[in-house]
C-alpha positions as semicolon CSV with decimal commas, in nm:
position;residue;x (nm);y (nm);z (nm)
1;X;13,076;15,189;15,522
2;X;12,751;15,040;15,602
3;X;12,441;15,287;15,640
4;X;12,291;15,204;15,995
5;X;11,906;15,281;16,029
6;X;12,008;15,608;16,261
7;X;12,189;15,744;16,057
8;X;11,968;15,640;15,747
9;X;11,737;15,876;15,916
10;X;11,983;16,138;15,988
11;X;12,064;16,169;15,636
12;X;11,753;16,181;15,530
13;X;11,591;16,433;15,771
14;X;11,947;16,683;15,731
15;X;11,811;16,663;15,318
16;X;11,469;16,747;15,405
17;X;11,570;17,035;15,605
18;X;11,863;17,142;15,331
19;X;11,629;17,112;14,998
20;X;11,332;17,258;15,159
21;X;11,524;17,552;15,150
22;X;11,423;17,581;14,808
23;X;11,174;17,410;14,775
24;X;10,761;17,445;14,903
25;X;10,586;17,124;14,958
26;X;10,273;17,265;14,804
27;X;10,089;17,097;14,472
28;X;10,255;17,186;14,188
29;X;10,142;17,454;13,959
30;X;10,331;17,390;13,666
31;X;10,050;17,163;13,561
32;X;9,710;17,362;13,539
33;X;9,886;17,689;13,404
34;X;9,750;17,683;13,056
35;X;10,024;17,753;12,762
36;X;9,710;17,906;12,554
37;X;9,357;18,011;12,513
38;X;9,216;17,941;12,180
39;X;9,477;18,023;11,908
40;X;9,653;18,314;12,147
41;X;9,951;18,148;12,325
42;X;9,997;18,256;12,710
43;X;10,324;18,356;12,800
44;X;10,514;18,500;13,102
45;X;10,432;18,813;13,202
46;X;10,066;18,646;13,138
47;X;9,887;18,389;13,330
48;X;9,558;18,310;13,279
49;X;9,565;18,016;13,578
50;X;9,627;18,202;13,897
51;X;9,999;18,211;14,053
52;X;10,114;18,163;13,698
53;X;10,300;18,439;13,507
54;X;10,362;18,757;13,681
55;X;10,176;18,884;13,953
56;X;10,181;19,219;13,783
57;X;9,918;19,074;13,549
58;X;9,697;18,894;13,846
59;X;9,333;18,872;13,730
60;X;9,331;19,057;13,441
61;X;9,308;18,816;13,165
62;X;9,009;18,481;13,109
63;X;8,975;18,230;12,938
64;X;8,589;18,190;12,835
65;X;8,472;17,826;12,777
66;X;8,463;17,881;12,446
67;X;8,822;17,942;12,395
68;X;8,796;18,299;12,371
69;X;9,081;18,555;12,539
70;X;8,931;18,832;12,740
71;X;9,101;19,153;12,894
72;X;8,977;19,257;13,237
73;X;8,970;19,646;13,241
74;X;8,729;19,939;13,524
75;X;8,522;19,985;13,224
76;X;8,461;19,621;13,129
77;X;8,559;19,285;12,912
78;X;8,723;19,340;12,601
79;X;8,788;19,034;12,356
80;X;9,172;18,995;12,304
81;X;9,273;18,958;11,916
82;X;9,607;18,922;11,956
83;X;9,901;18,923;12,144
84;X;10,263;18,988;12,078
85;X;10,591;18,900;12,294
86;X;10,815;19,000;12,061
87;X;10,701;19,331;12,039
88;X;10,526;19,375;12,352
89;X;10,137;19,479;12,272
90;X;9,789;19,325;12,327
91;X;9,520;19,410;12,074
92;X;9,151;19,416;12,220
93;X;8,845;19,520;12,009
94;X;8,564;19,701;12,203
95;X;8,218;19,564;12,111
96;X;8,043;19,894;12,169
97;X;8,242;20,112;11,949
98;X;8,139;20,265;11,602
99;X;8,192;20,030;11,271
100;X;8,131;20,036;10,954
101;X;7,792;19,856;10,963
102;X;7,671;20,137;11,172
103;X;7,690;20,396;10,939
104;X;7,507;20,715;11,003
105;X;7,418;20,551;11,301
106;X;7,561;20,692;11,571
107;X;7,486;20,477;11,873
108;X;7,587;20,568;12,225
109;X;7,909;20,417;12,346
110;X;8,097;20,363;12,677
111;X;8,500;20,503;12,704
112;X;8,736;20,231;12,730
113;X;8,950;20,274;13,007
114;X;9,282;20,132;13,180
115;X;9,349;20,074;13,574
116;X;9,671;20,332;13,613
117;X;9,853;20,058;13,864
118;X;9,826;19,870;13,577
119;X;10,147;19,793;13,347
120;X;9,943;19,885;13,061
121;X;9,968;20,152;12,868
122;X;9,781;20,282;12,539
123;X;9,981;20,277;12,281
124;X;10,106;20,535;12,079
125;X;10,002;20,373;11,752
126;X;9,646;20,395;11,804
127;X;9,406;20,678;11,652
128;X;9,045;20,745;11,760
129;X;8,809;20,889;11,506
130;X;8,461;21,024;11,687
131;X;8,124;21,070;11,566
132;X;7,893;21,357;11,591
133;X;8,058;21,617;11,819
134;X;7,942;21,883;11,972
135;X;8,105;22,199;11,794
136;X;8,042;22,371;12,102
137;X;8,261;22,161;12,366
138;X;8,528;22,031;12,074
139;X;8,783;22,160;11,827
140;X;8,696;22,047;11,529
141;X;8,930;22,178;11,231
142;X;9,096;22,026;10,939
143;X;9,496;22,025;11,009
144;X;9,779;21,984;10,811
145;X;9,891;21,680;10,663
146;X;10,186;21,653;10,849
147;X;9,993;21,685;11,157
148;X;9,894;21,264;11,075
149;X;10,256;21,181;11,091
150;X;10,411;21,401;11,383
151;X;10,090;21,498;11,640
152;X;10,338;21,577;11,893
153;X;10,362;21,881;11,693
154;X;10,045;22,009;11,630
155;X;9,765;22,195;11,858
156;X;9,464;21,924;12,019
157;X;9,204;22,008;11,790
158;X;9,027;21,718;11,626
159;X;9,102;21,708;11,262
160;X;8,812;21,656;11,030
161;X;9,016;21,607;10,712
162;X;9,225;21,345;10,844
163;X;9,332;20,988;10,673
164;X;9,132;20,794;10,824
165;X;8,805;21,020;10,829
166;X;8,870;21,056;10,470
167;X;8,952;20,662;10,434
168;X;8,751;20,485;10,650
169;X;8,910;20,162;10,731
170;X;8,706;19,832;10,566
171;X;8,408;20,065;10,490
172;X;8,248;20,166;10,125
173;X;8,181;20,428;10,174
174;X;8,233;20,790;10,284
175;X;8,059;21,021;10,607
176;X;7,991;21,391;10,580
177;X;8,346;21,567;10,699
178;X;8,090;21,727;10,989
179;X;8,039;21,401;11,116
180;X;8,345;21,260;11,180
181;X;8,748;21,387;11,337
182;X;9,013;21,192;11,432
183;X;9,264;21,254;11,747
184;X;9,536;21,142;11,966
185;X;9,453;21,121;12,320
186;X;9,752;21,030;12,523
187;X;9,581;20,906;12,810
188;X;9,234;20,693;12,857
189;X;9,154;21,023;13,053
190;X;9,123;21,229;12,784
191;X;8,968;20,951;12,585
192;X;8,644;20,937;12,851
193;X;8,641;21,322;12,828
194;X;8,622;21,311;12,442
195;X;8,290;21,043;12,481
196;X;8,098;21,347;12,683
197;X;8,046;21,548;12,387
198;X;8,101;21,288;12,078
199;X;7,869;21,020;12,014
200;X;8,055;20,735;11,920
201;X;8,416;20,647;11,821
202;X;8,613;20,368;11,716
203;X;9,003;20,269;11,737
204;X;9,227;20,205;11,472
205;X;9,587;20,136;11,512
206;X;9,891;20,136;11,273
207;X;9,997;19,759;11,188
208;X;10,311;19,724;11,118
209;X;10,349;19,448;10,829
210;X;10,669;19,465;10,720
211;X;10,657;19,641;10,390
212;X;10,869;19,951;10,236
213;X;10,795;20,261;10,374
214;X;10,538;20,407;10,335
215;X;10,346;20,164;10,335
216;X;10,498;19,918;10,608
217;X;10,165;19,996;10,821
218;X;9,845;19,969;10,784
219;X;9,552;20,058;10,957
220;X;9,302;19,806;11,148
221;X;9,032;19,854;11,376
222;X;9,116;19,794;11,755
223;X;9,285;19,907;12,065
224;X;9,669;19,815;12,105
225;X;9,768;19,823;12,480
226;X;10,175;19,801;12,510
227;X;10,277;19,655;12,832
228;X;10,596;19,565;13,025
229;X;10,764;19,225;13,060
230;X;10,939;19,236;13,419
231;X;11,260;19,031;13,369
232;X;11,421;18,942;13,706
233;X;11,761;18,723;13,750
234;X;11,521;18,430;13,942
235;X;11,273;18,391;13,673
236;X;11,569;18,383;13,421
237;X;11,713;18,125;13,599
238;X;11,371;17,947;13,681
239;X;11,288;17,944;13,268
240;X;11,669;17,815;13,224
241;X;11,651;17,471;13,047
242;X;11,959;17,349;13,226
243;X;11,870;17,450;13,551
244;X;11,463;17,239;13,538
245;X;11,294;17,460;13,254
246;X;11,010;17,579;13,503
247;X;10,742;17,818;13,489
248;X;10,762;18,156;13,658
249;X;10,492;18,176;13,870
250;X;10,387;18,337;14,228
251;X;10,237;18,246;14,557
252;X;9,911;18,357;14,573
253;X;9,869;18,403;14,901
254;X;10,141;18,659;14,933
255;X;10,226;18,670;14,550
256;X;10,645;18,633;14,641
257;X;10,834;18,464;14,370
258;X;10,785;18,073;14,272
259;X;10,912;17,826;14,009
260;X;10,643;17,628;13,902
261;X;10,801;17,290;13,804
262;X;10,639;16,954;13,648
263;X;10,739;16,804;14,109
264;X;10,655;17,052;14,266
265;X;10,729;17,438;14,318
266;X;11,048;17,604;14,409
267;X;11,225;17,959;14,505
268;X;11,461;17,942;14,296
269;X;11,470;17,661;14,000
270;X;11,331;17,318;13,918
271;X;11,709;17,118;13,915
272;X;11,719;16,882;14,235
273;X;11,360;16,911;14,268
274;X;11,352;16,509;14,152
275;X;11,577;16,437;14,412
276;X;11,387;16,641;14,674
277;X;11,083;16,461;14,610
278;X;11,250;16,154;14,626
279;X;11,359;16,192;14,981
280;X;11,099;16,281;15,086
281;X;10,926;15,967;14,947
282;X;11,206;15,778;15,137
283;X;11,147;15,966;15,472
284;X;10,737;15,937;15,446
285;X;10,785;15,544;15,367
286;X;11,093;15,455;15,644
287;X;11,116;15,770;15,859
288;X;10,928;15,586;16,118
289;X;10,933;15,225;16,090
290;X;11,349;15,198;16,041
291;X;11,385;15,424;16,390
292;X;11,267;15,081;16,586
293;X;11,317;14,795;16,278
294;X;11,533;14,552;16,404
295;X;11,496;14,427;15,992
296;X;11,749;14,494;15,759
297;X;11,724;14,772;15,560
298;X;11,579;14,723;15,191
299;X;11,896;14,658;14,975
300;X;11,847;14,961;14,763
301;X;11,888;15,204;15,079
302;X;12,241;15,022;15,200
303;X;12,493;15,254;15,064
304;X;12,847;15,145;15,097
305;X;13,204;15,376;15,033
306;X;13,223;15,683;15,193
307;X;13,019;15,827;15,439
């Protein structure tokens, strides 16, 4: 039958009030969430844009002007050199730390550290090596080689005849065994109380590159930082292509769950959000004037068949 201008109106305002259900009239989001910074892509959990990726990760990452990635921890900004989805890690360098230009030079340094409400975590790949220790305060004795390959297993002293004191990674050269130990701390506590009676340090972590054992790692200066990916059934079905292919994201005011879509934002997923959008194009530009038209309607809003 013939759609009269009431219940034109009807129709539309009973759509409004089903869609927005789902979906927020706010600006969408999808739009200014930035896919990369530099060469490192930016991926859900991550979010560099604020309300995009997981609130979990809220504020911790920037983008510099110059395209460079930057980690946000209590002890400062740490320059991001890669990061890995696959295999969930972040690699950050820390400007401060010892290298091989320094040599002998054992400048003071500042302990990296991670917030604990953090899903961060260090990773057990990494190794610290640390300069200059005070024998009186520290361990310091050579341990056995298996020690480098199962440190679960062996006492907390810091090993002076370890791999990497003995091989120092990208340097020419050699320091004094007095100088230098290596050890595992298993918490960025223990790496801060290390720092009060060593000099300097430096992180190196075990790269995997895919070769036959034993050589499928290799070490490279860094810090890795292994975090979580929260996977939830809405953000699933928010990133499904053949529901809208949206963007998980959250409200920033009270950081609750949102699709981010290319319309608009949604609690659930971007399919329909087209059609929401629509109607409520229809309802902004004849909500008001068809309630007291005595015109006929515009030919593309008669319906006729079944109403």
């Amino acid at each position: 039958m013939l759609l009269t201008h009431n219940n034109l109106i009807h129709t539309i305002s009973l759509s409004l009030l089903i869609f927005s259900s789902s979906f927020t009239l706010t600006t969408s989001q999808s739009s200014v969430c930035r896919t990369s910074c530099g060469d490192i892509p930016i991926k859900y959990p991550f979010g560099i844009d604020d309300g995009c990726g997981s609130p979990y990760y809220r504020h911790l990452f920037a983008c510099s002007n110059s395209g460079k990635l930057e980690l946000r921890t209590p002890s400062g900004s740490y320059p991001v050199r890669n990061v890995s989805y696959a295999d969930p890690h972040v690699v950050v360098t820390d400007p401060f730390m010892w290298s091989c230009e320094d040599g002998e030079r054992f400048r003071p340094t500042r302990p990296f550290s991670l917030d604990s409400s953090t899903h961060f975590k260090l990773s057990p790949q990494n190794e610290y090596m640390f300069f200059n220790c005070s024998e009186d305060n520290v361990i310091i004795q050579p341990k056995p080689m298996f020690c480098e390959h199962f440190p679960e297993h062996c006492d907390s002293s810091c090993d002076s005849a370890s791999y990497l004191c003995r091989h120092l990674p990208g340097c020419s050269f050699a320091l004094p065994r007095s100088t230098c130990c290596s050890y595992y701390p298993k918490a960025t506590q223990s790496l801060r109380l290390m720092l009060k009676y060593c000099t300097s340090y430096a992180s190196v972590y075990w790269k995997n590159v895919g070769a036959p054992m034993p050589y499928d790692q290799v070490p490279e200066y860094g810090i890795r930082i292994d975090f979580d990916i929260p996977v939830t059934t809405r953000c699933l079905q928010c990133q499904d292509p053949l529901k809208g292919g949206g963007i998980c994201g959250f409200d920033t005011q009270n950081q609750s769950f949102l699709c981010l879509c290319k319309d608009g934002n949604s609690t659930t997923h971007c399919k329909g959000m087209f059609m929401f959008n629509t109607i409520l194009r229809l309802y902004s530009s004849f909500g008001s004037s068809v309630l007291y038209s005595t015109k006929p309607l515009p030919a593309f809003l008669v319906l006729k068949g079944p109403y």
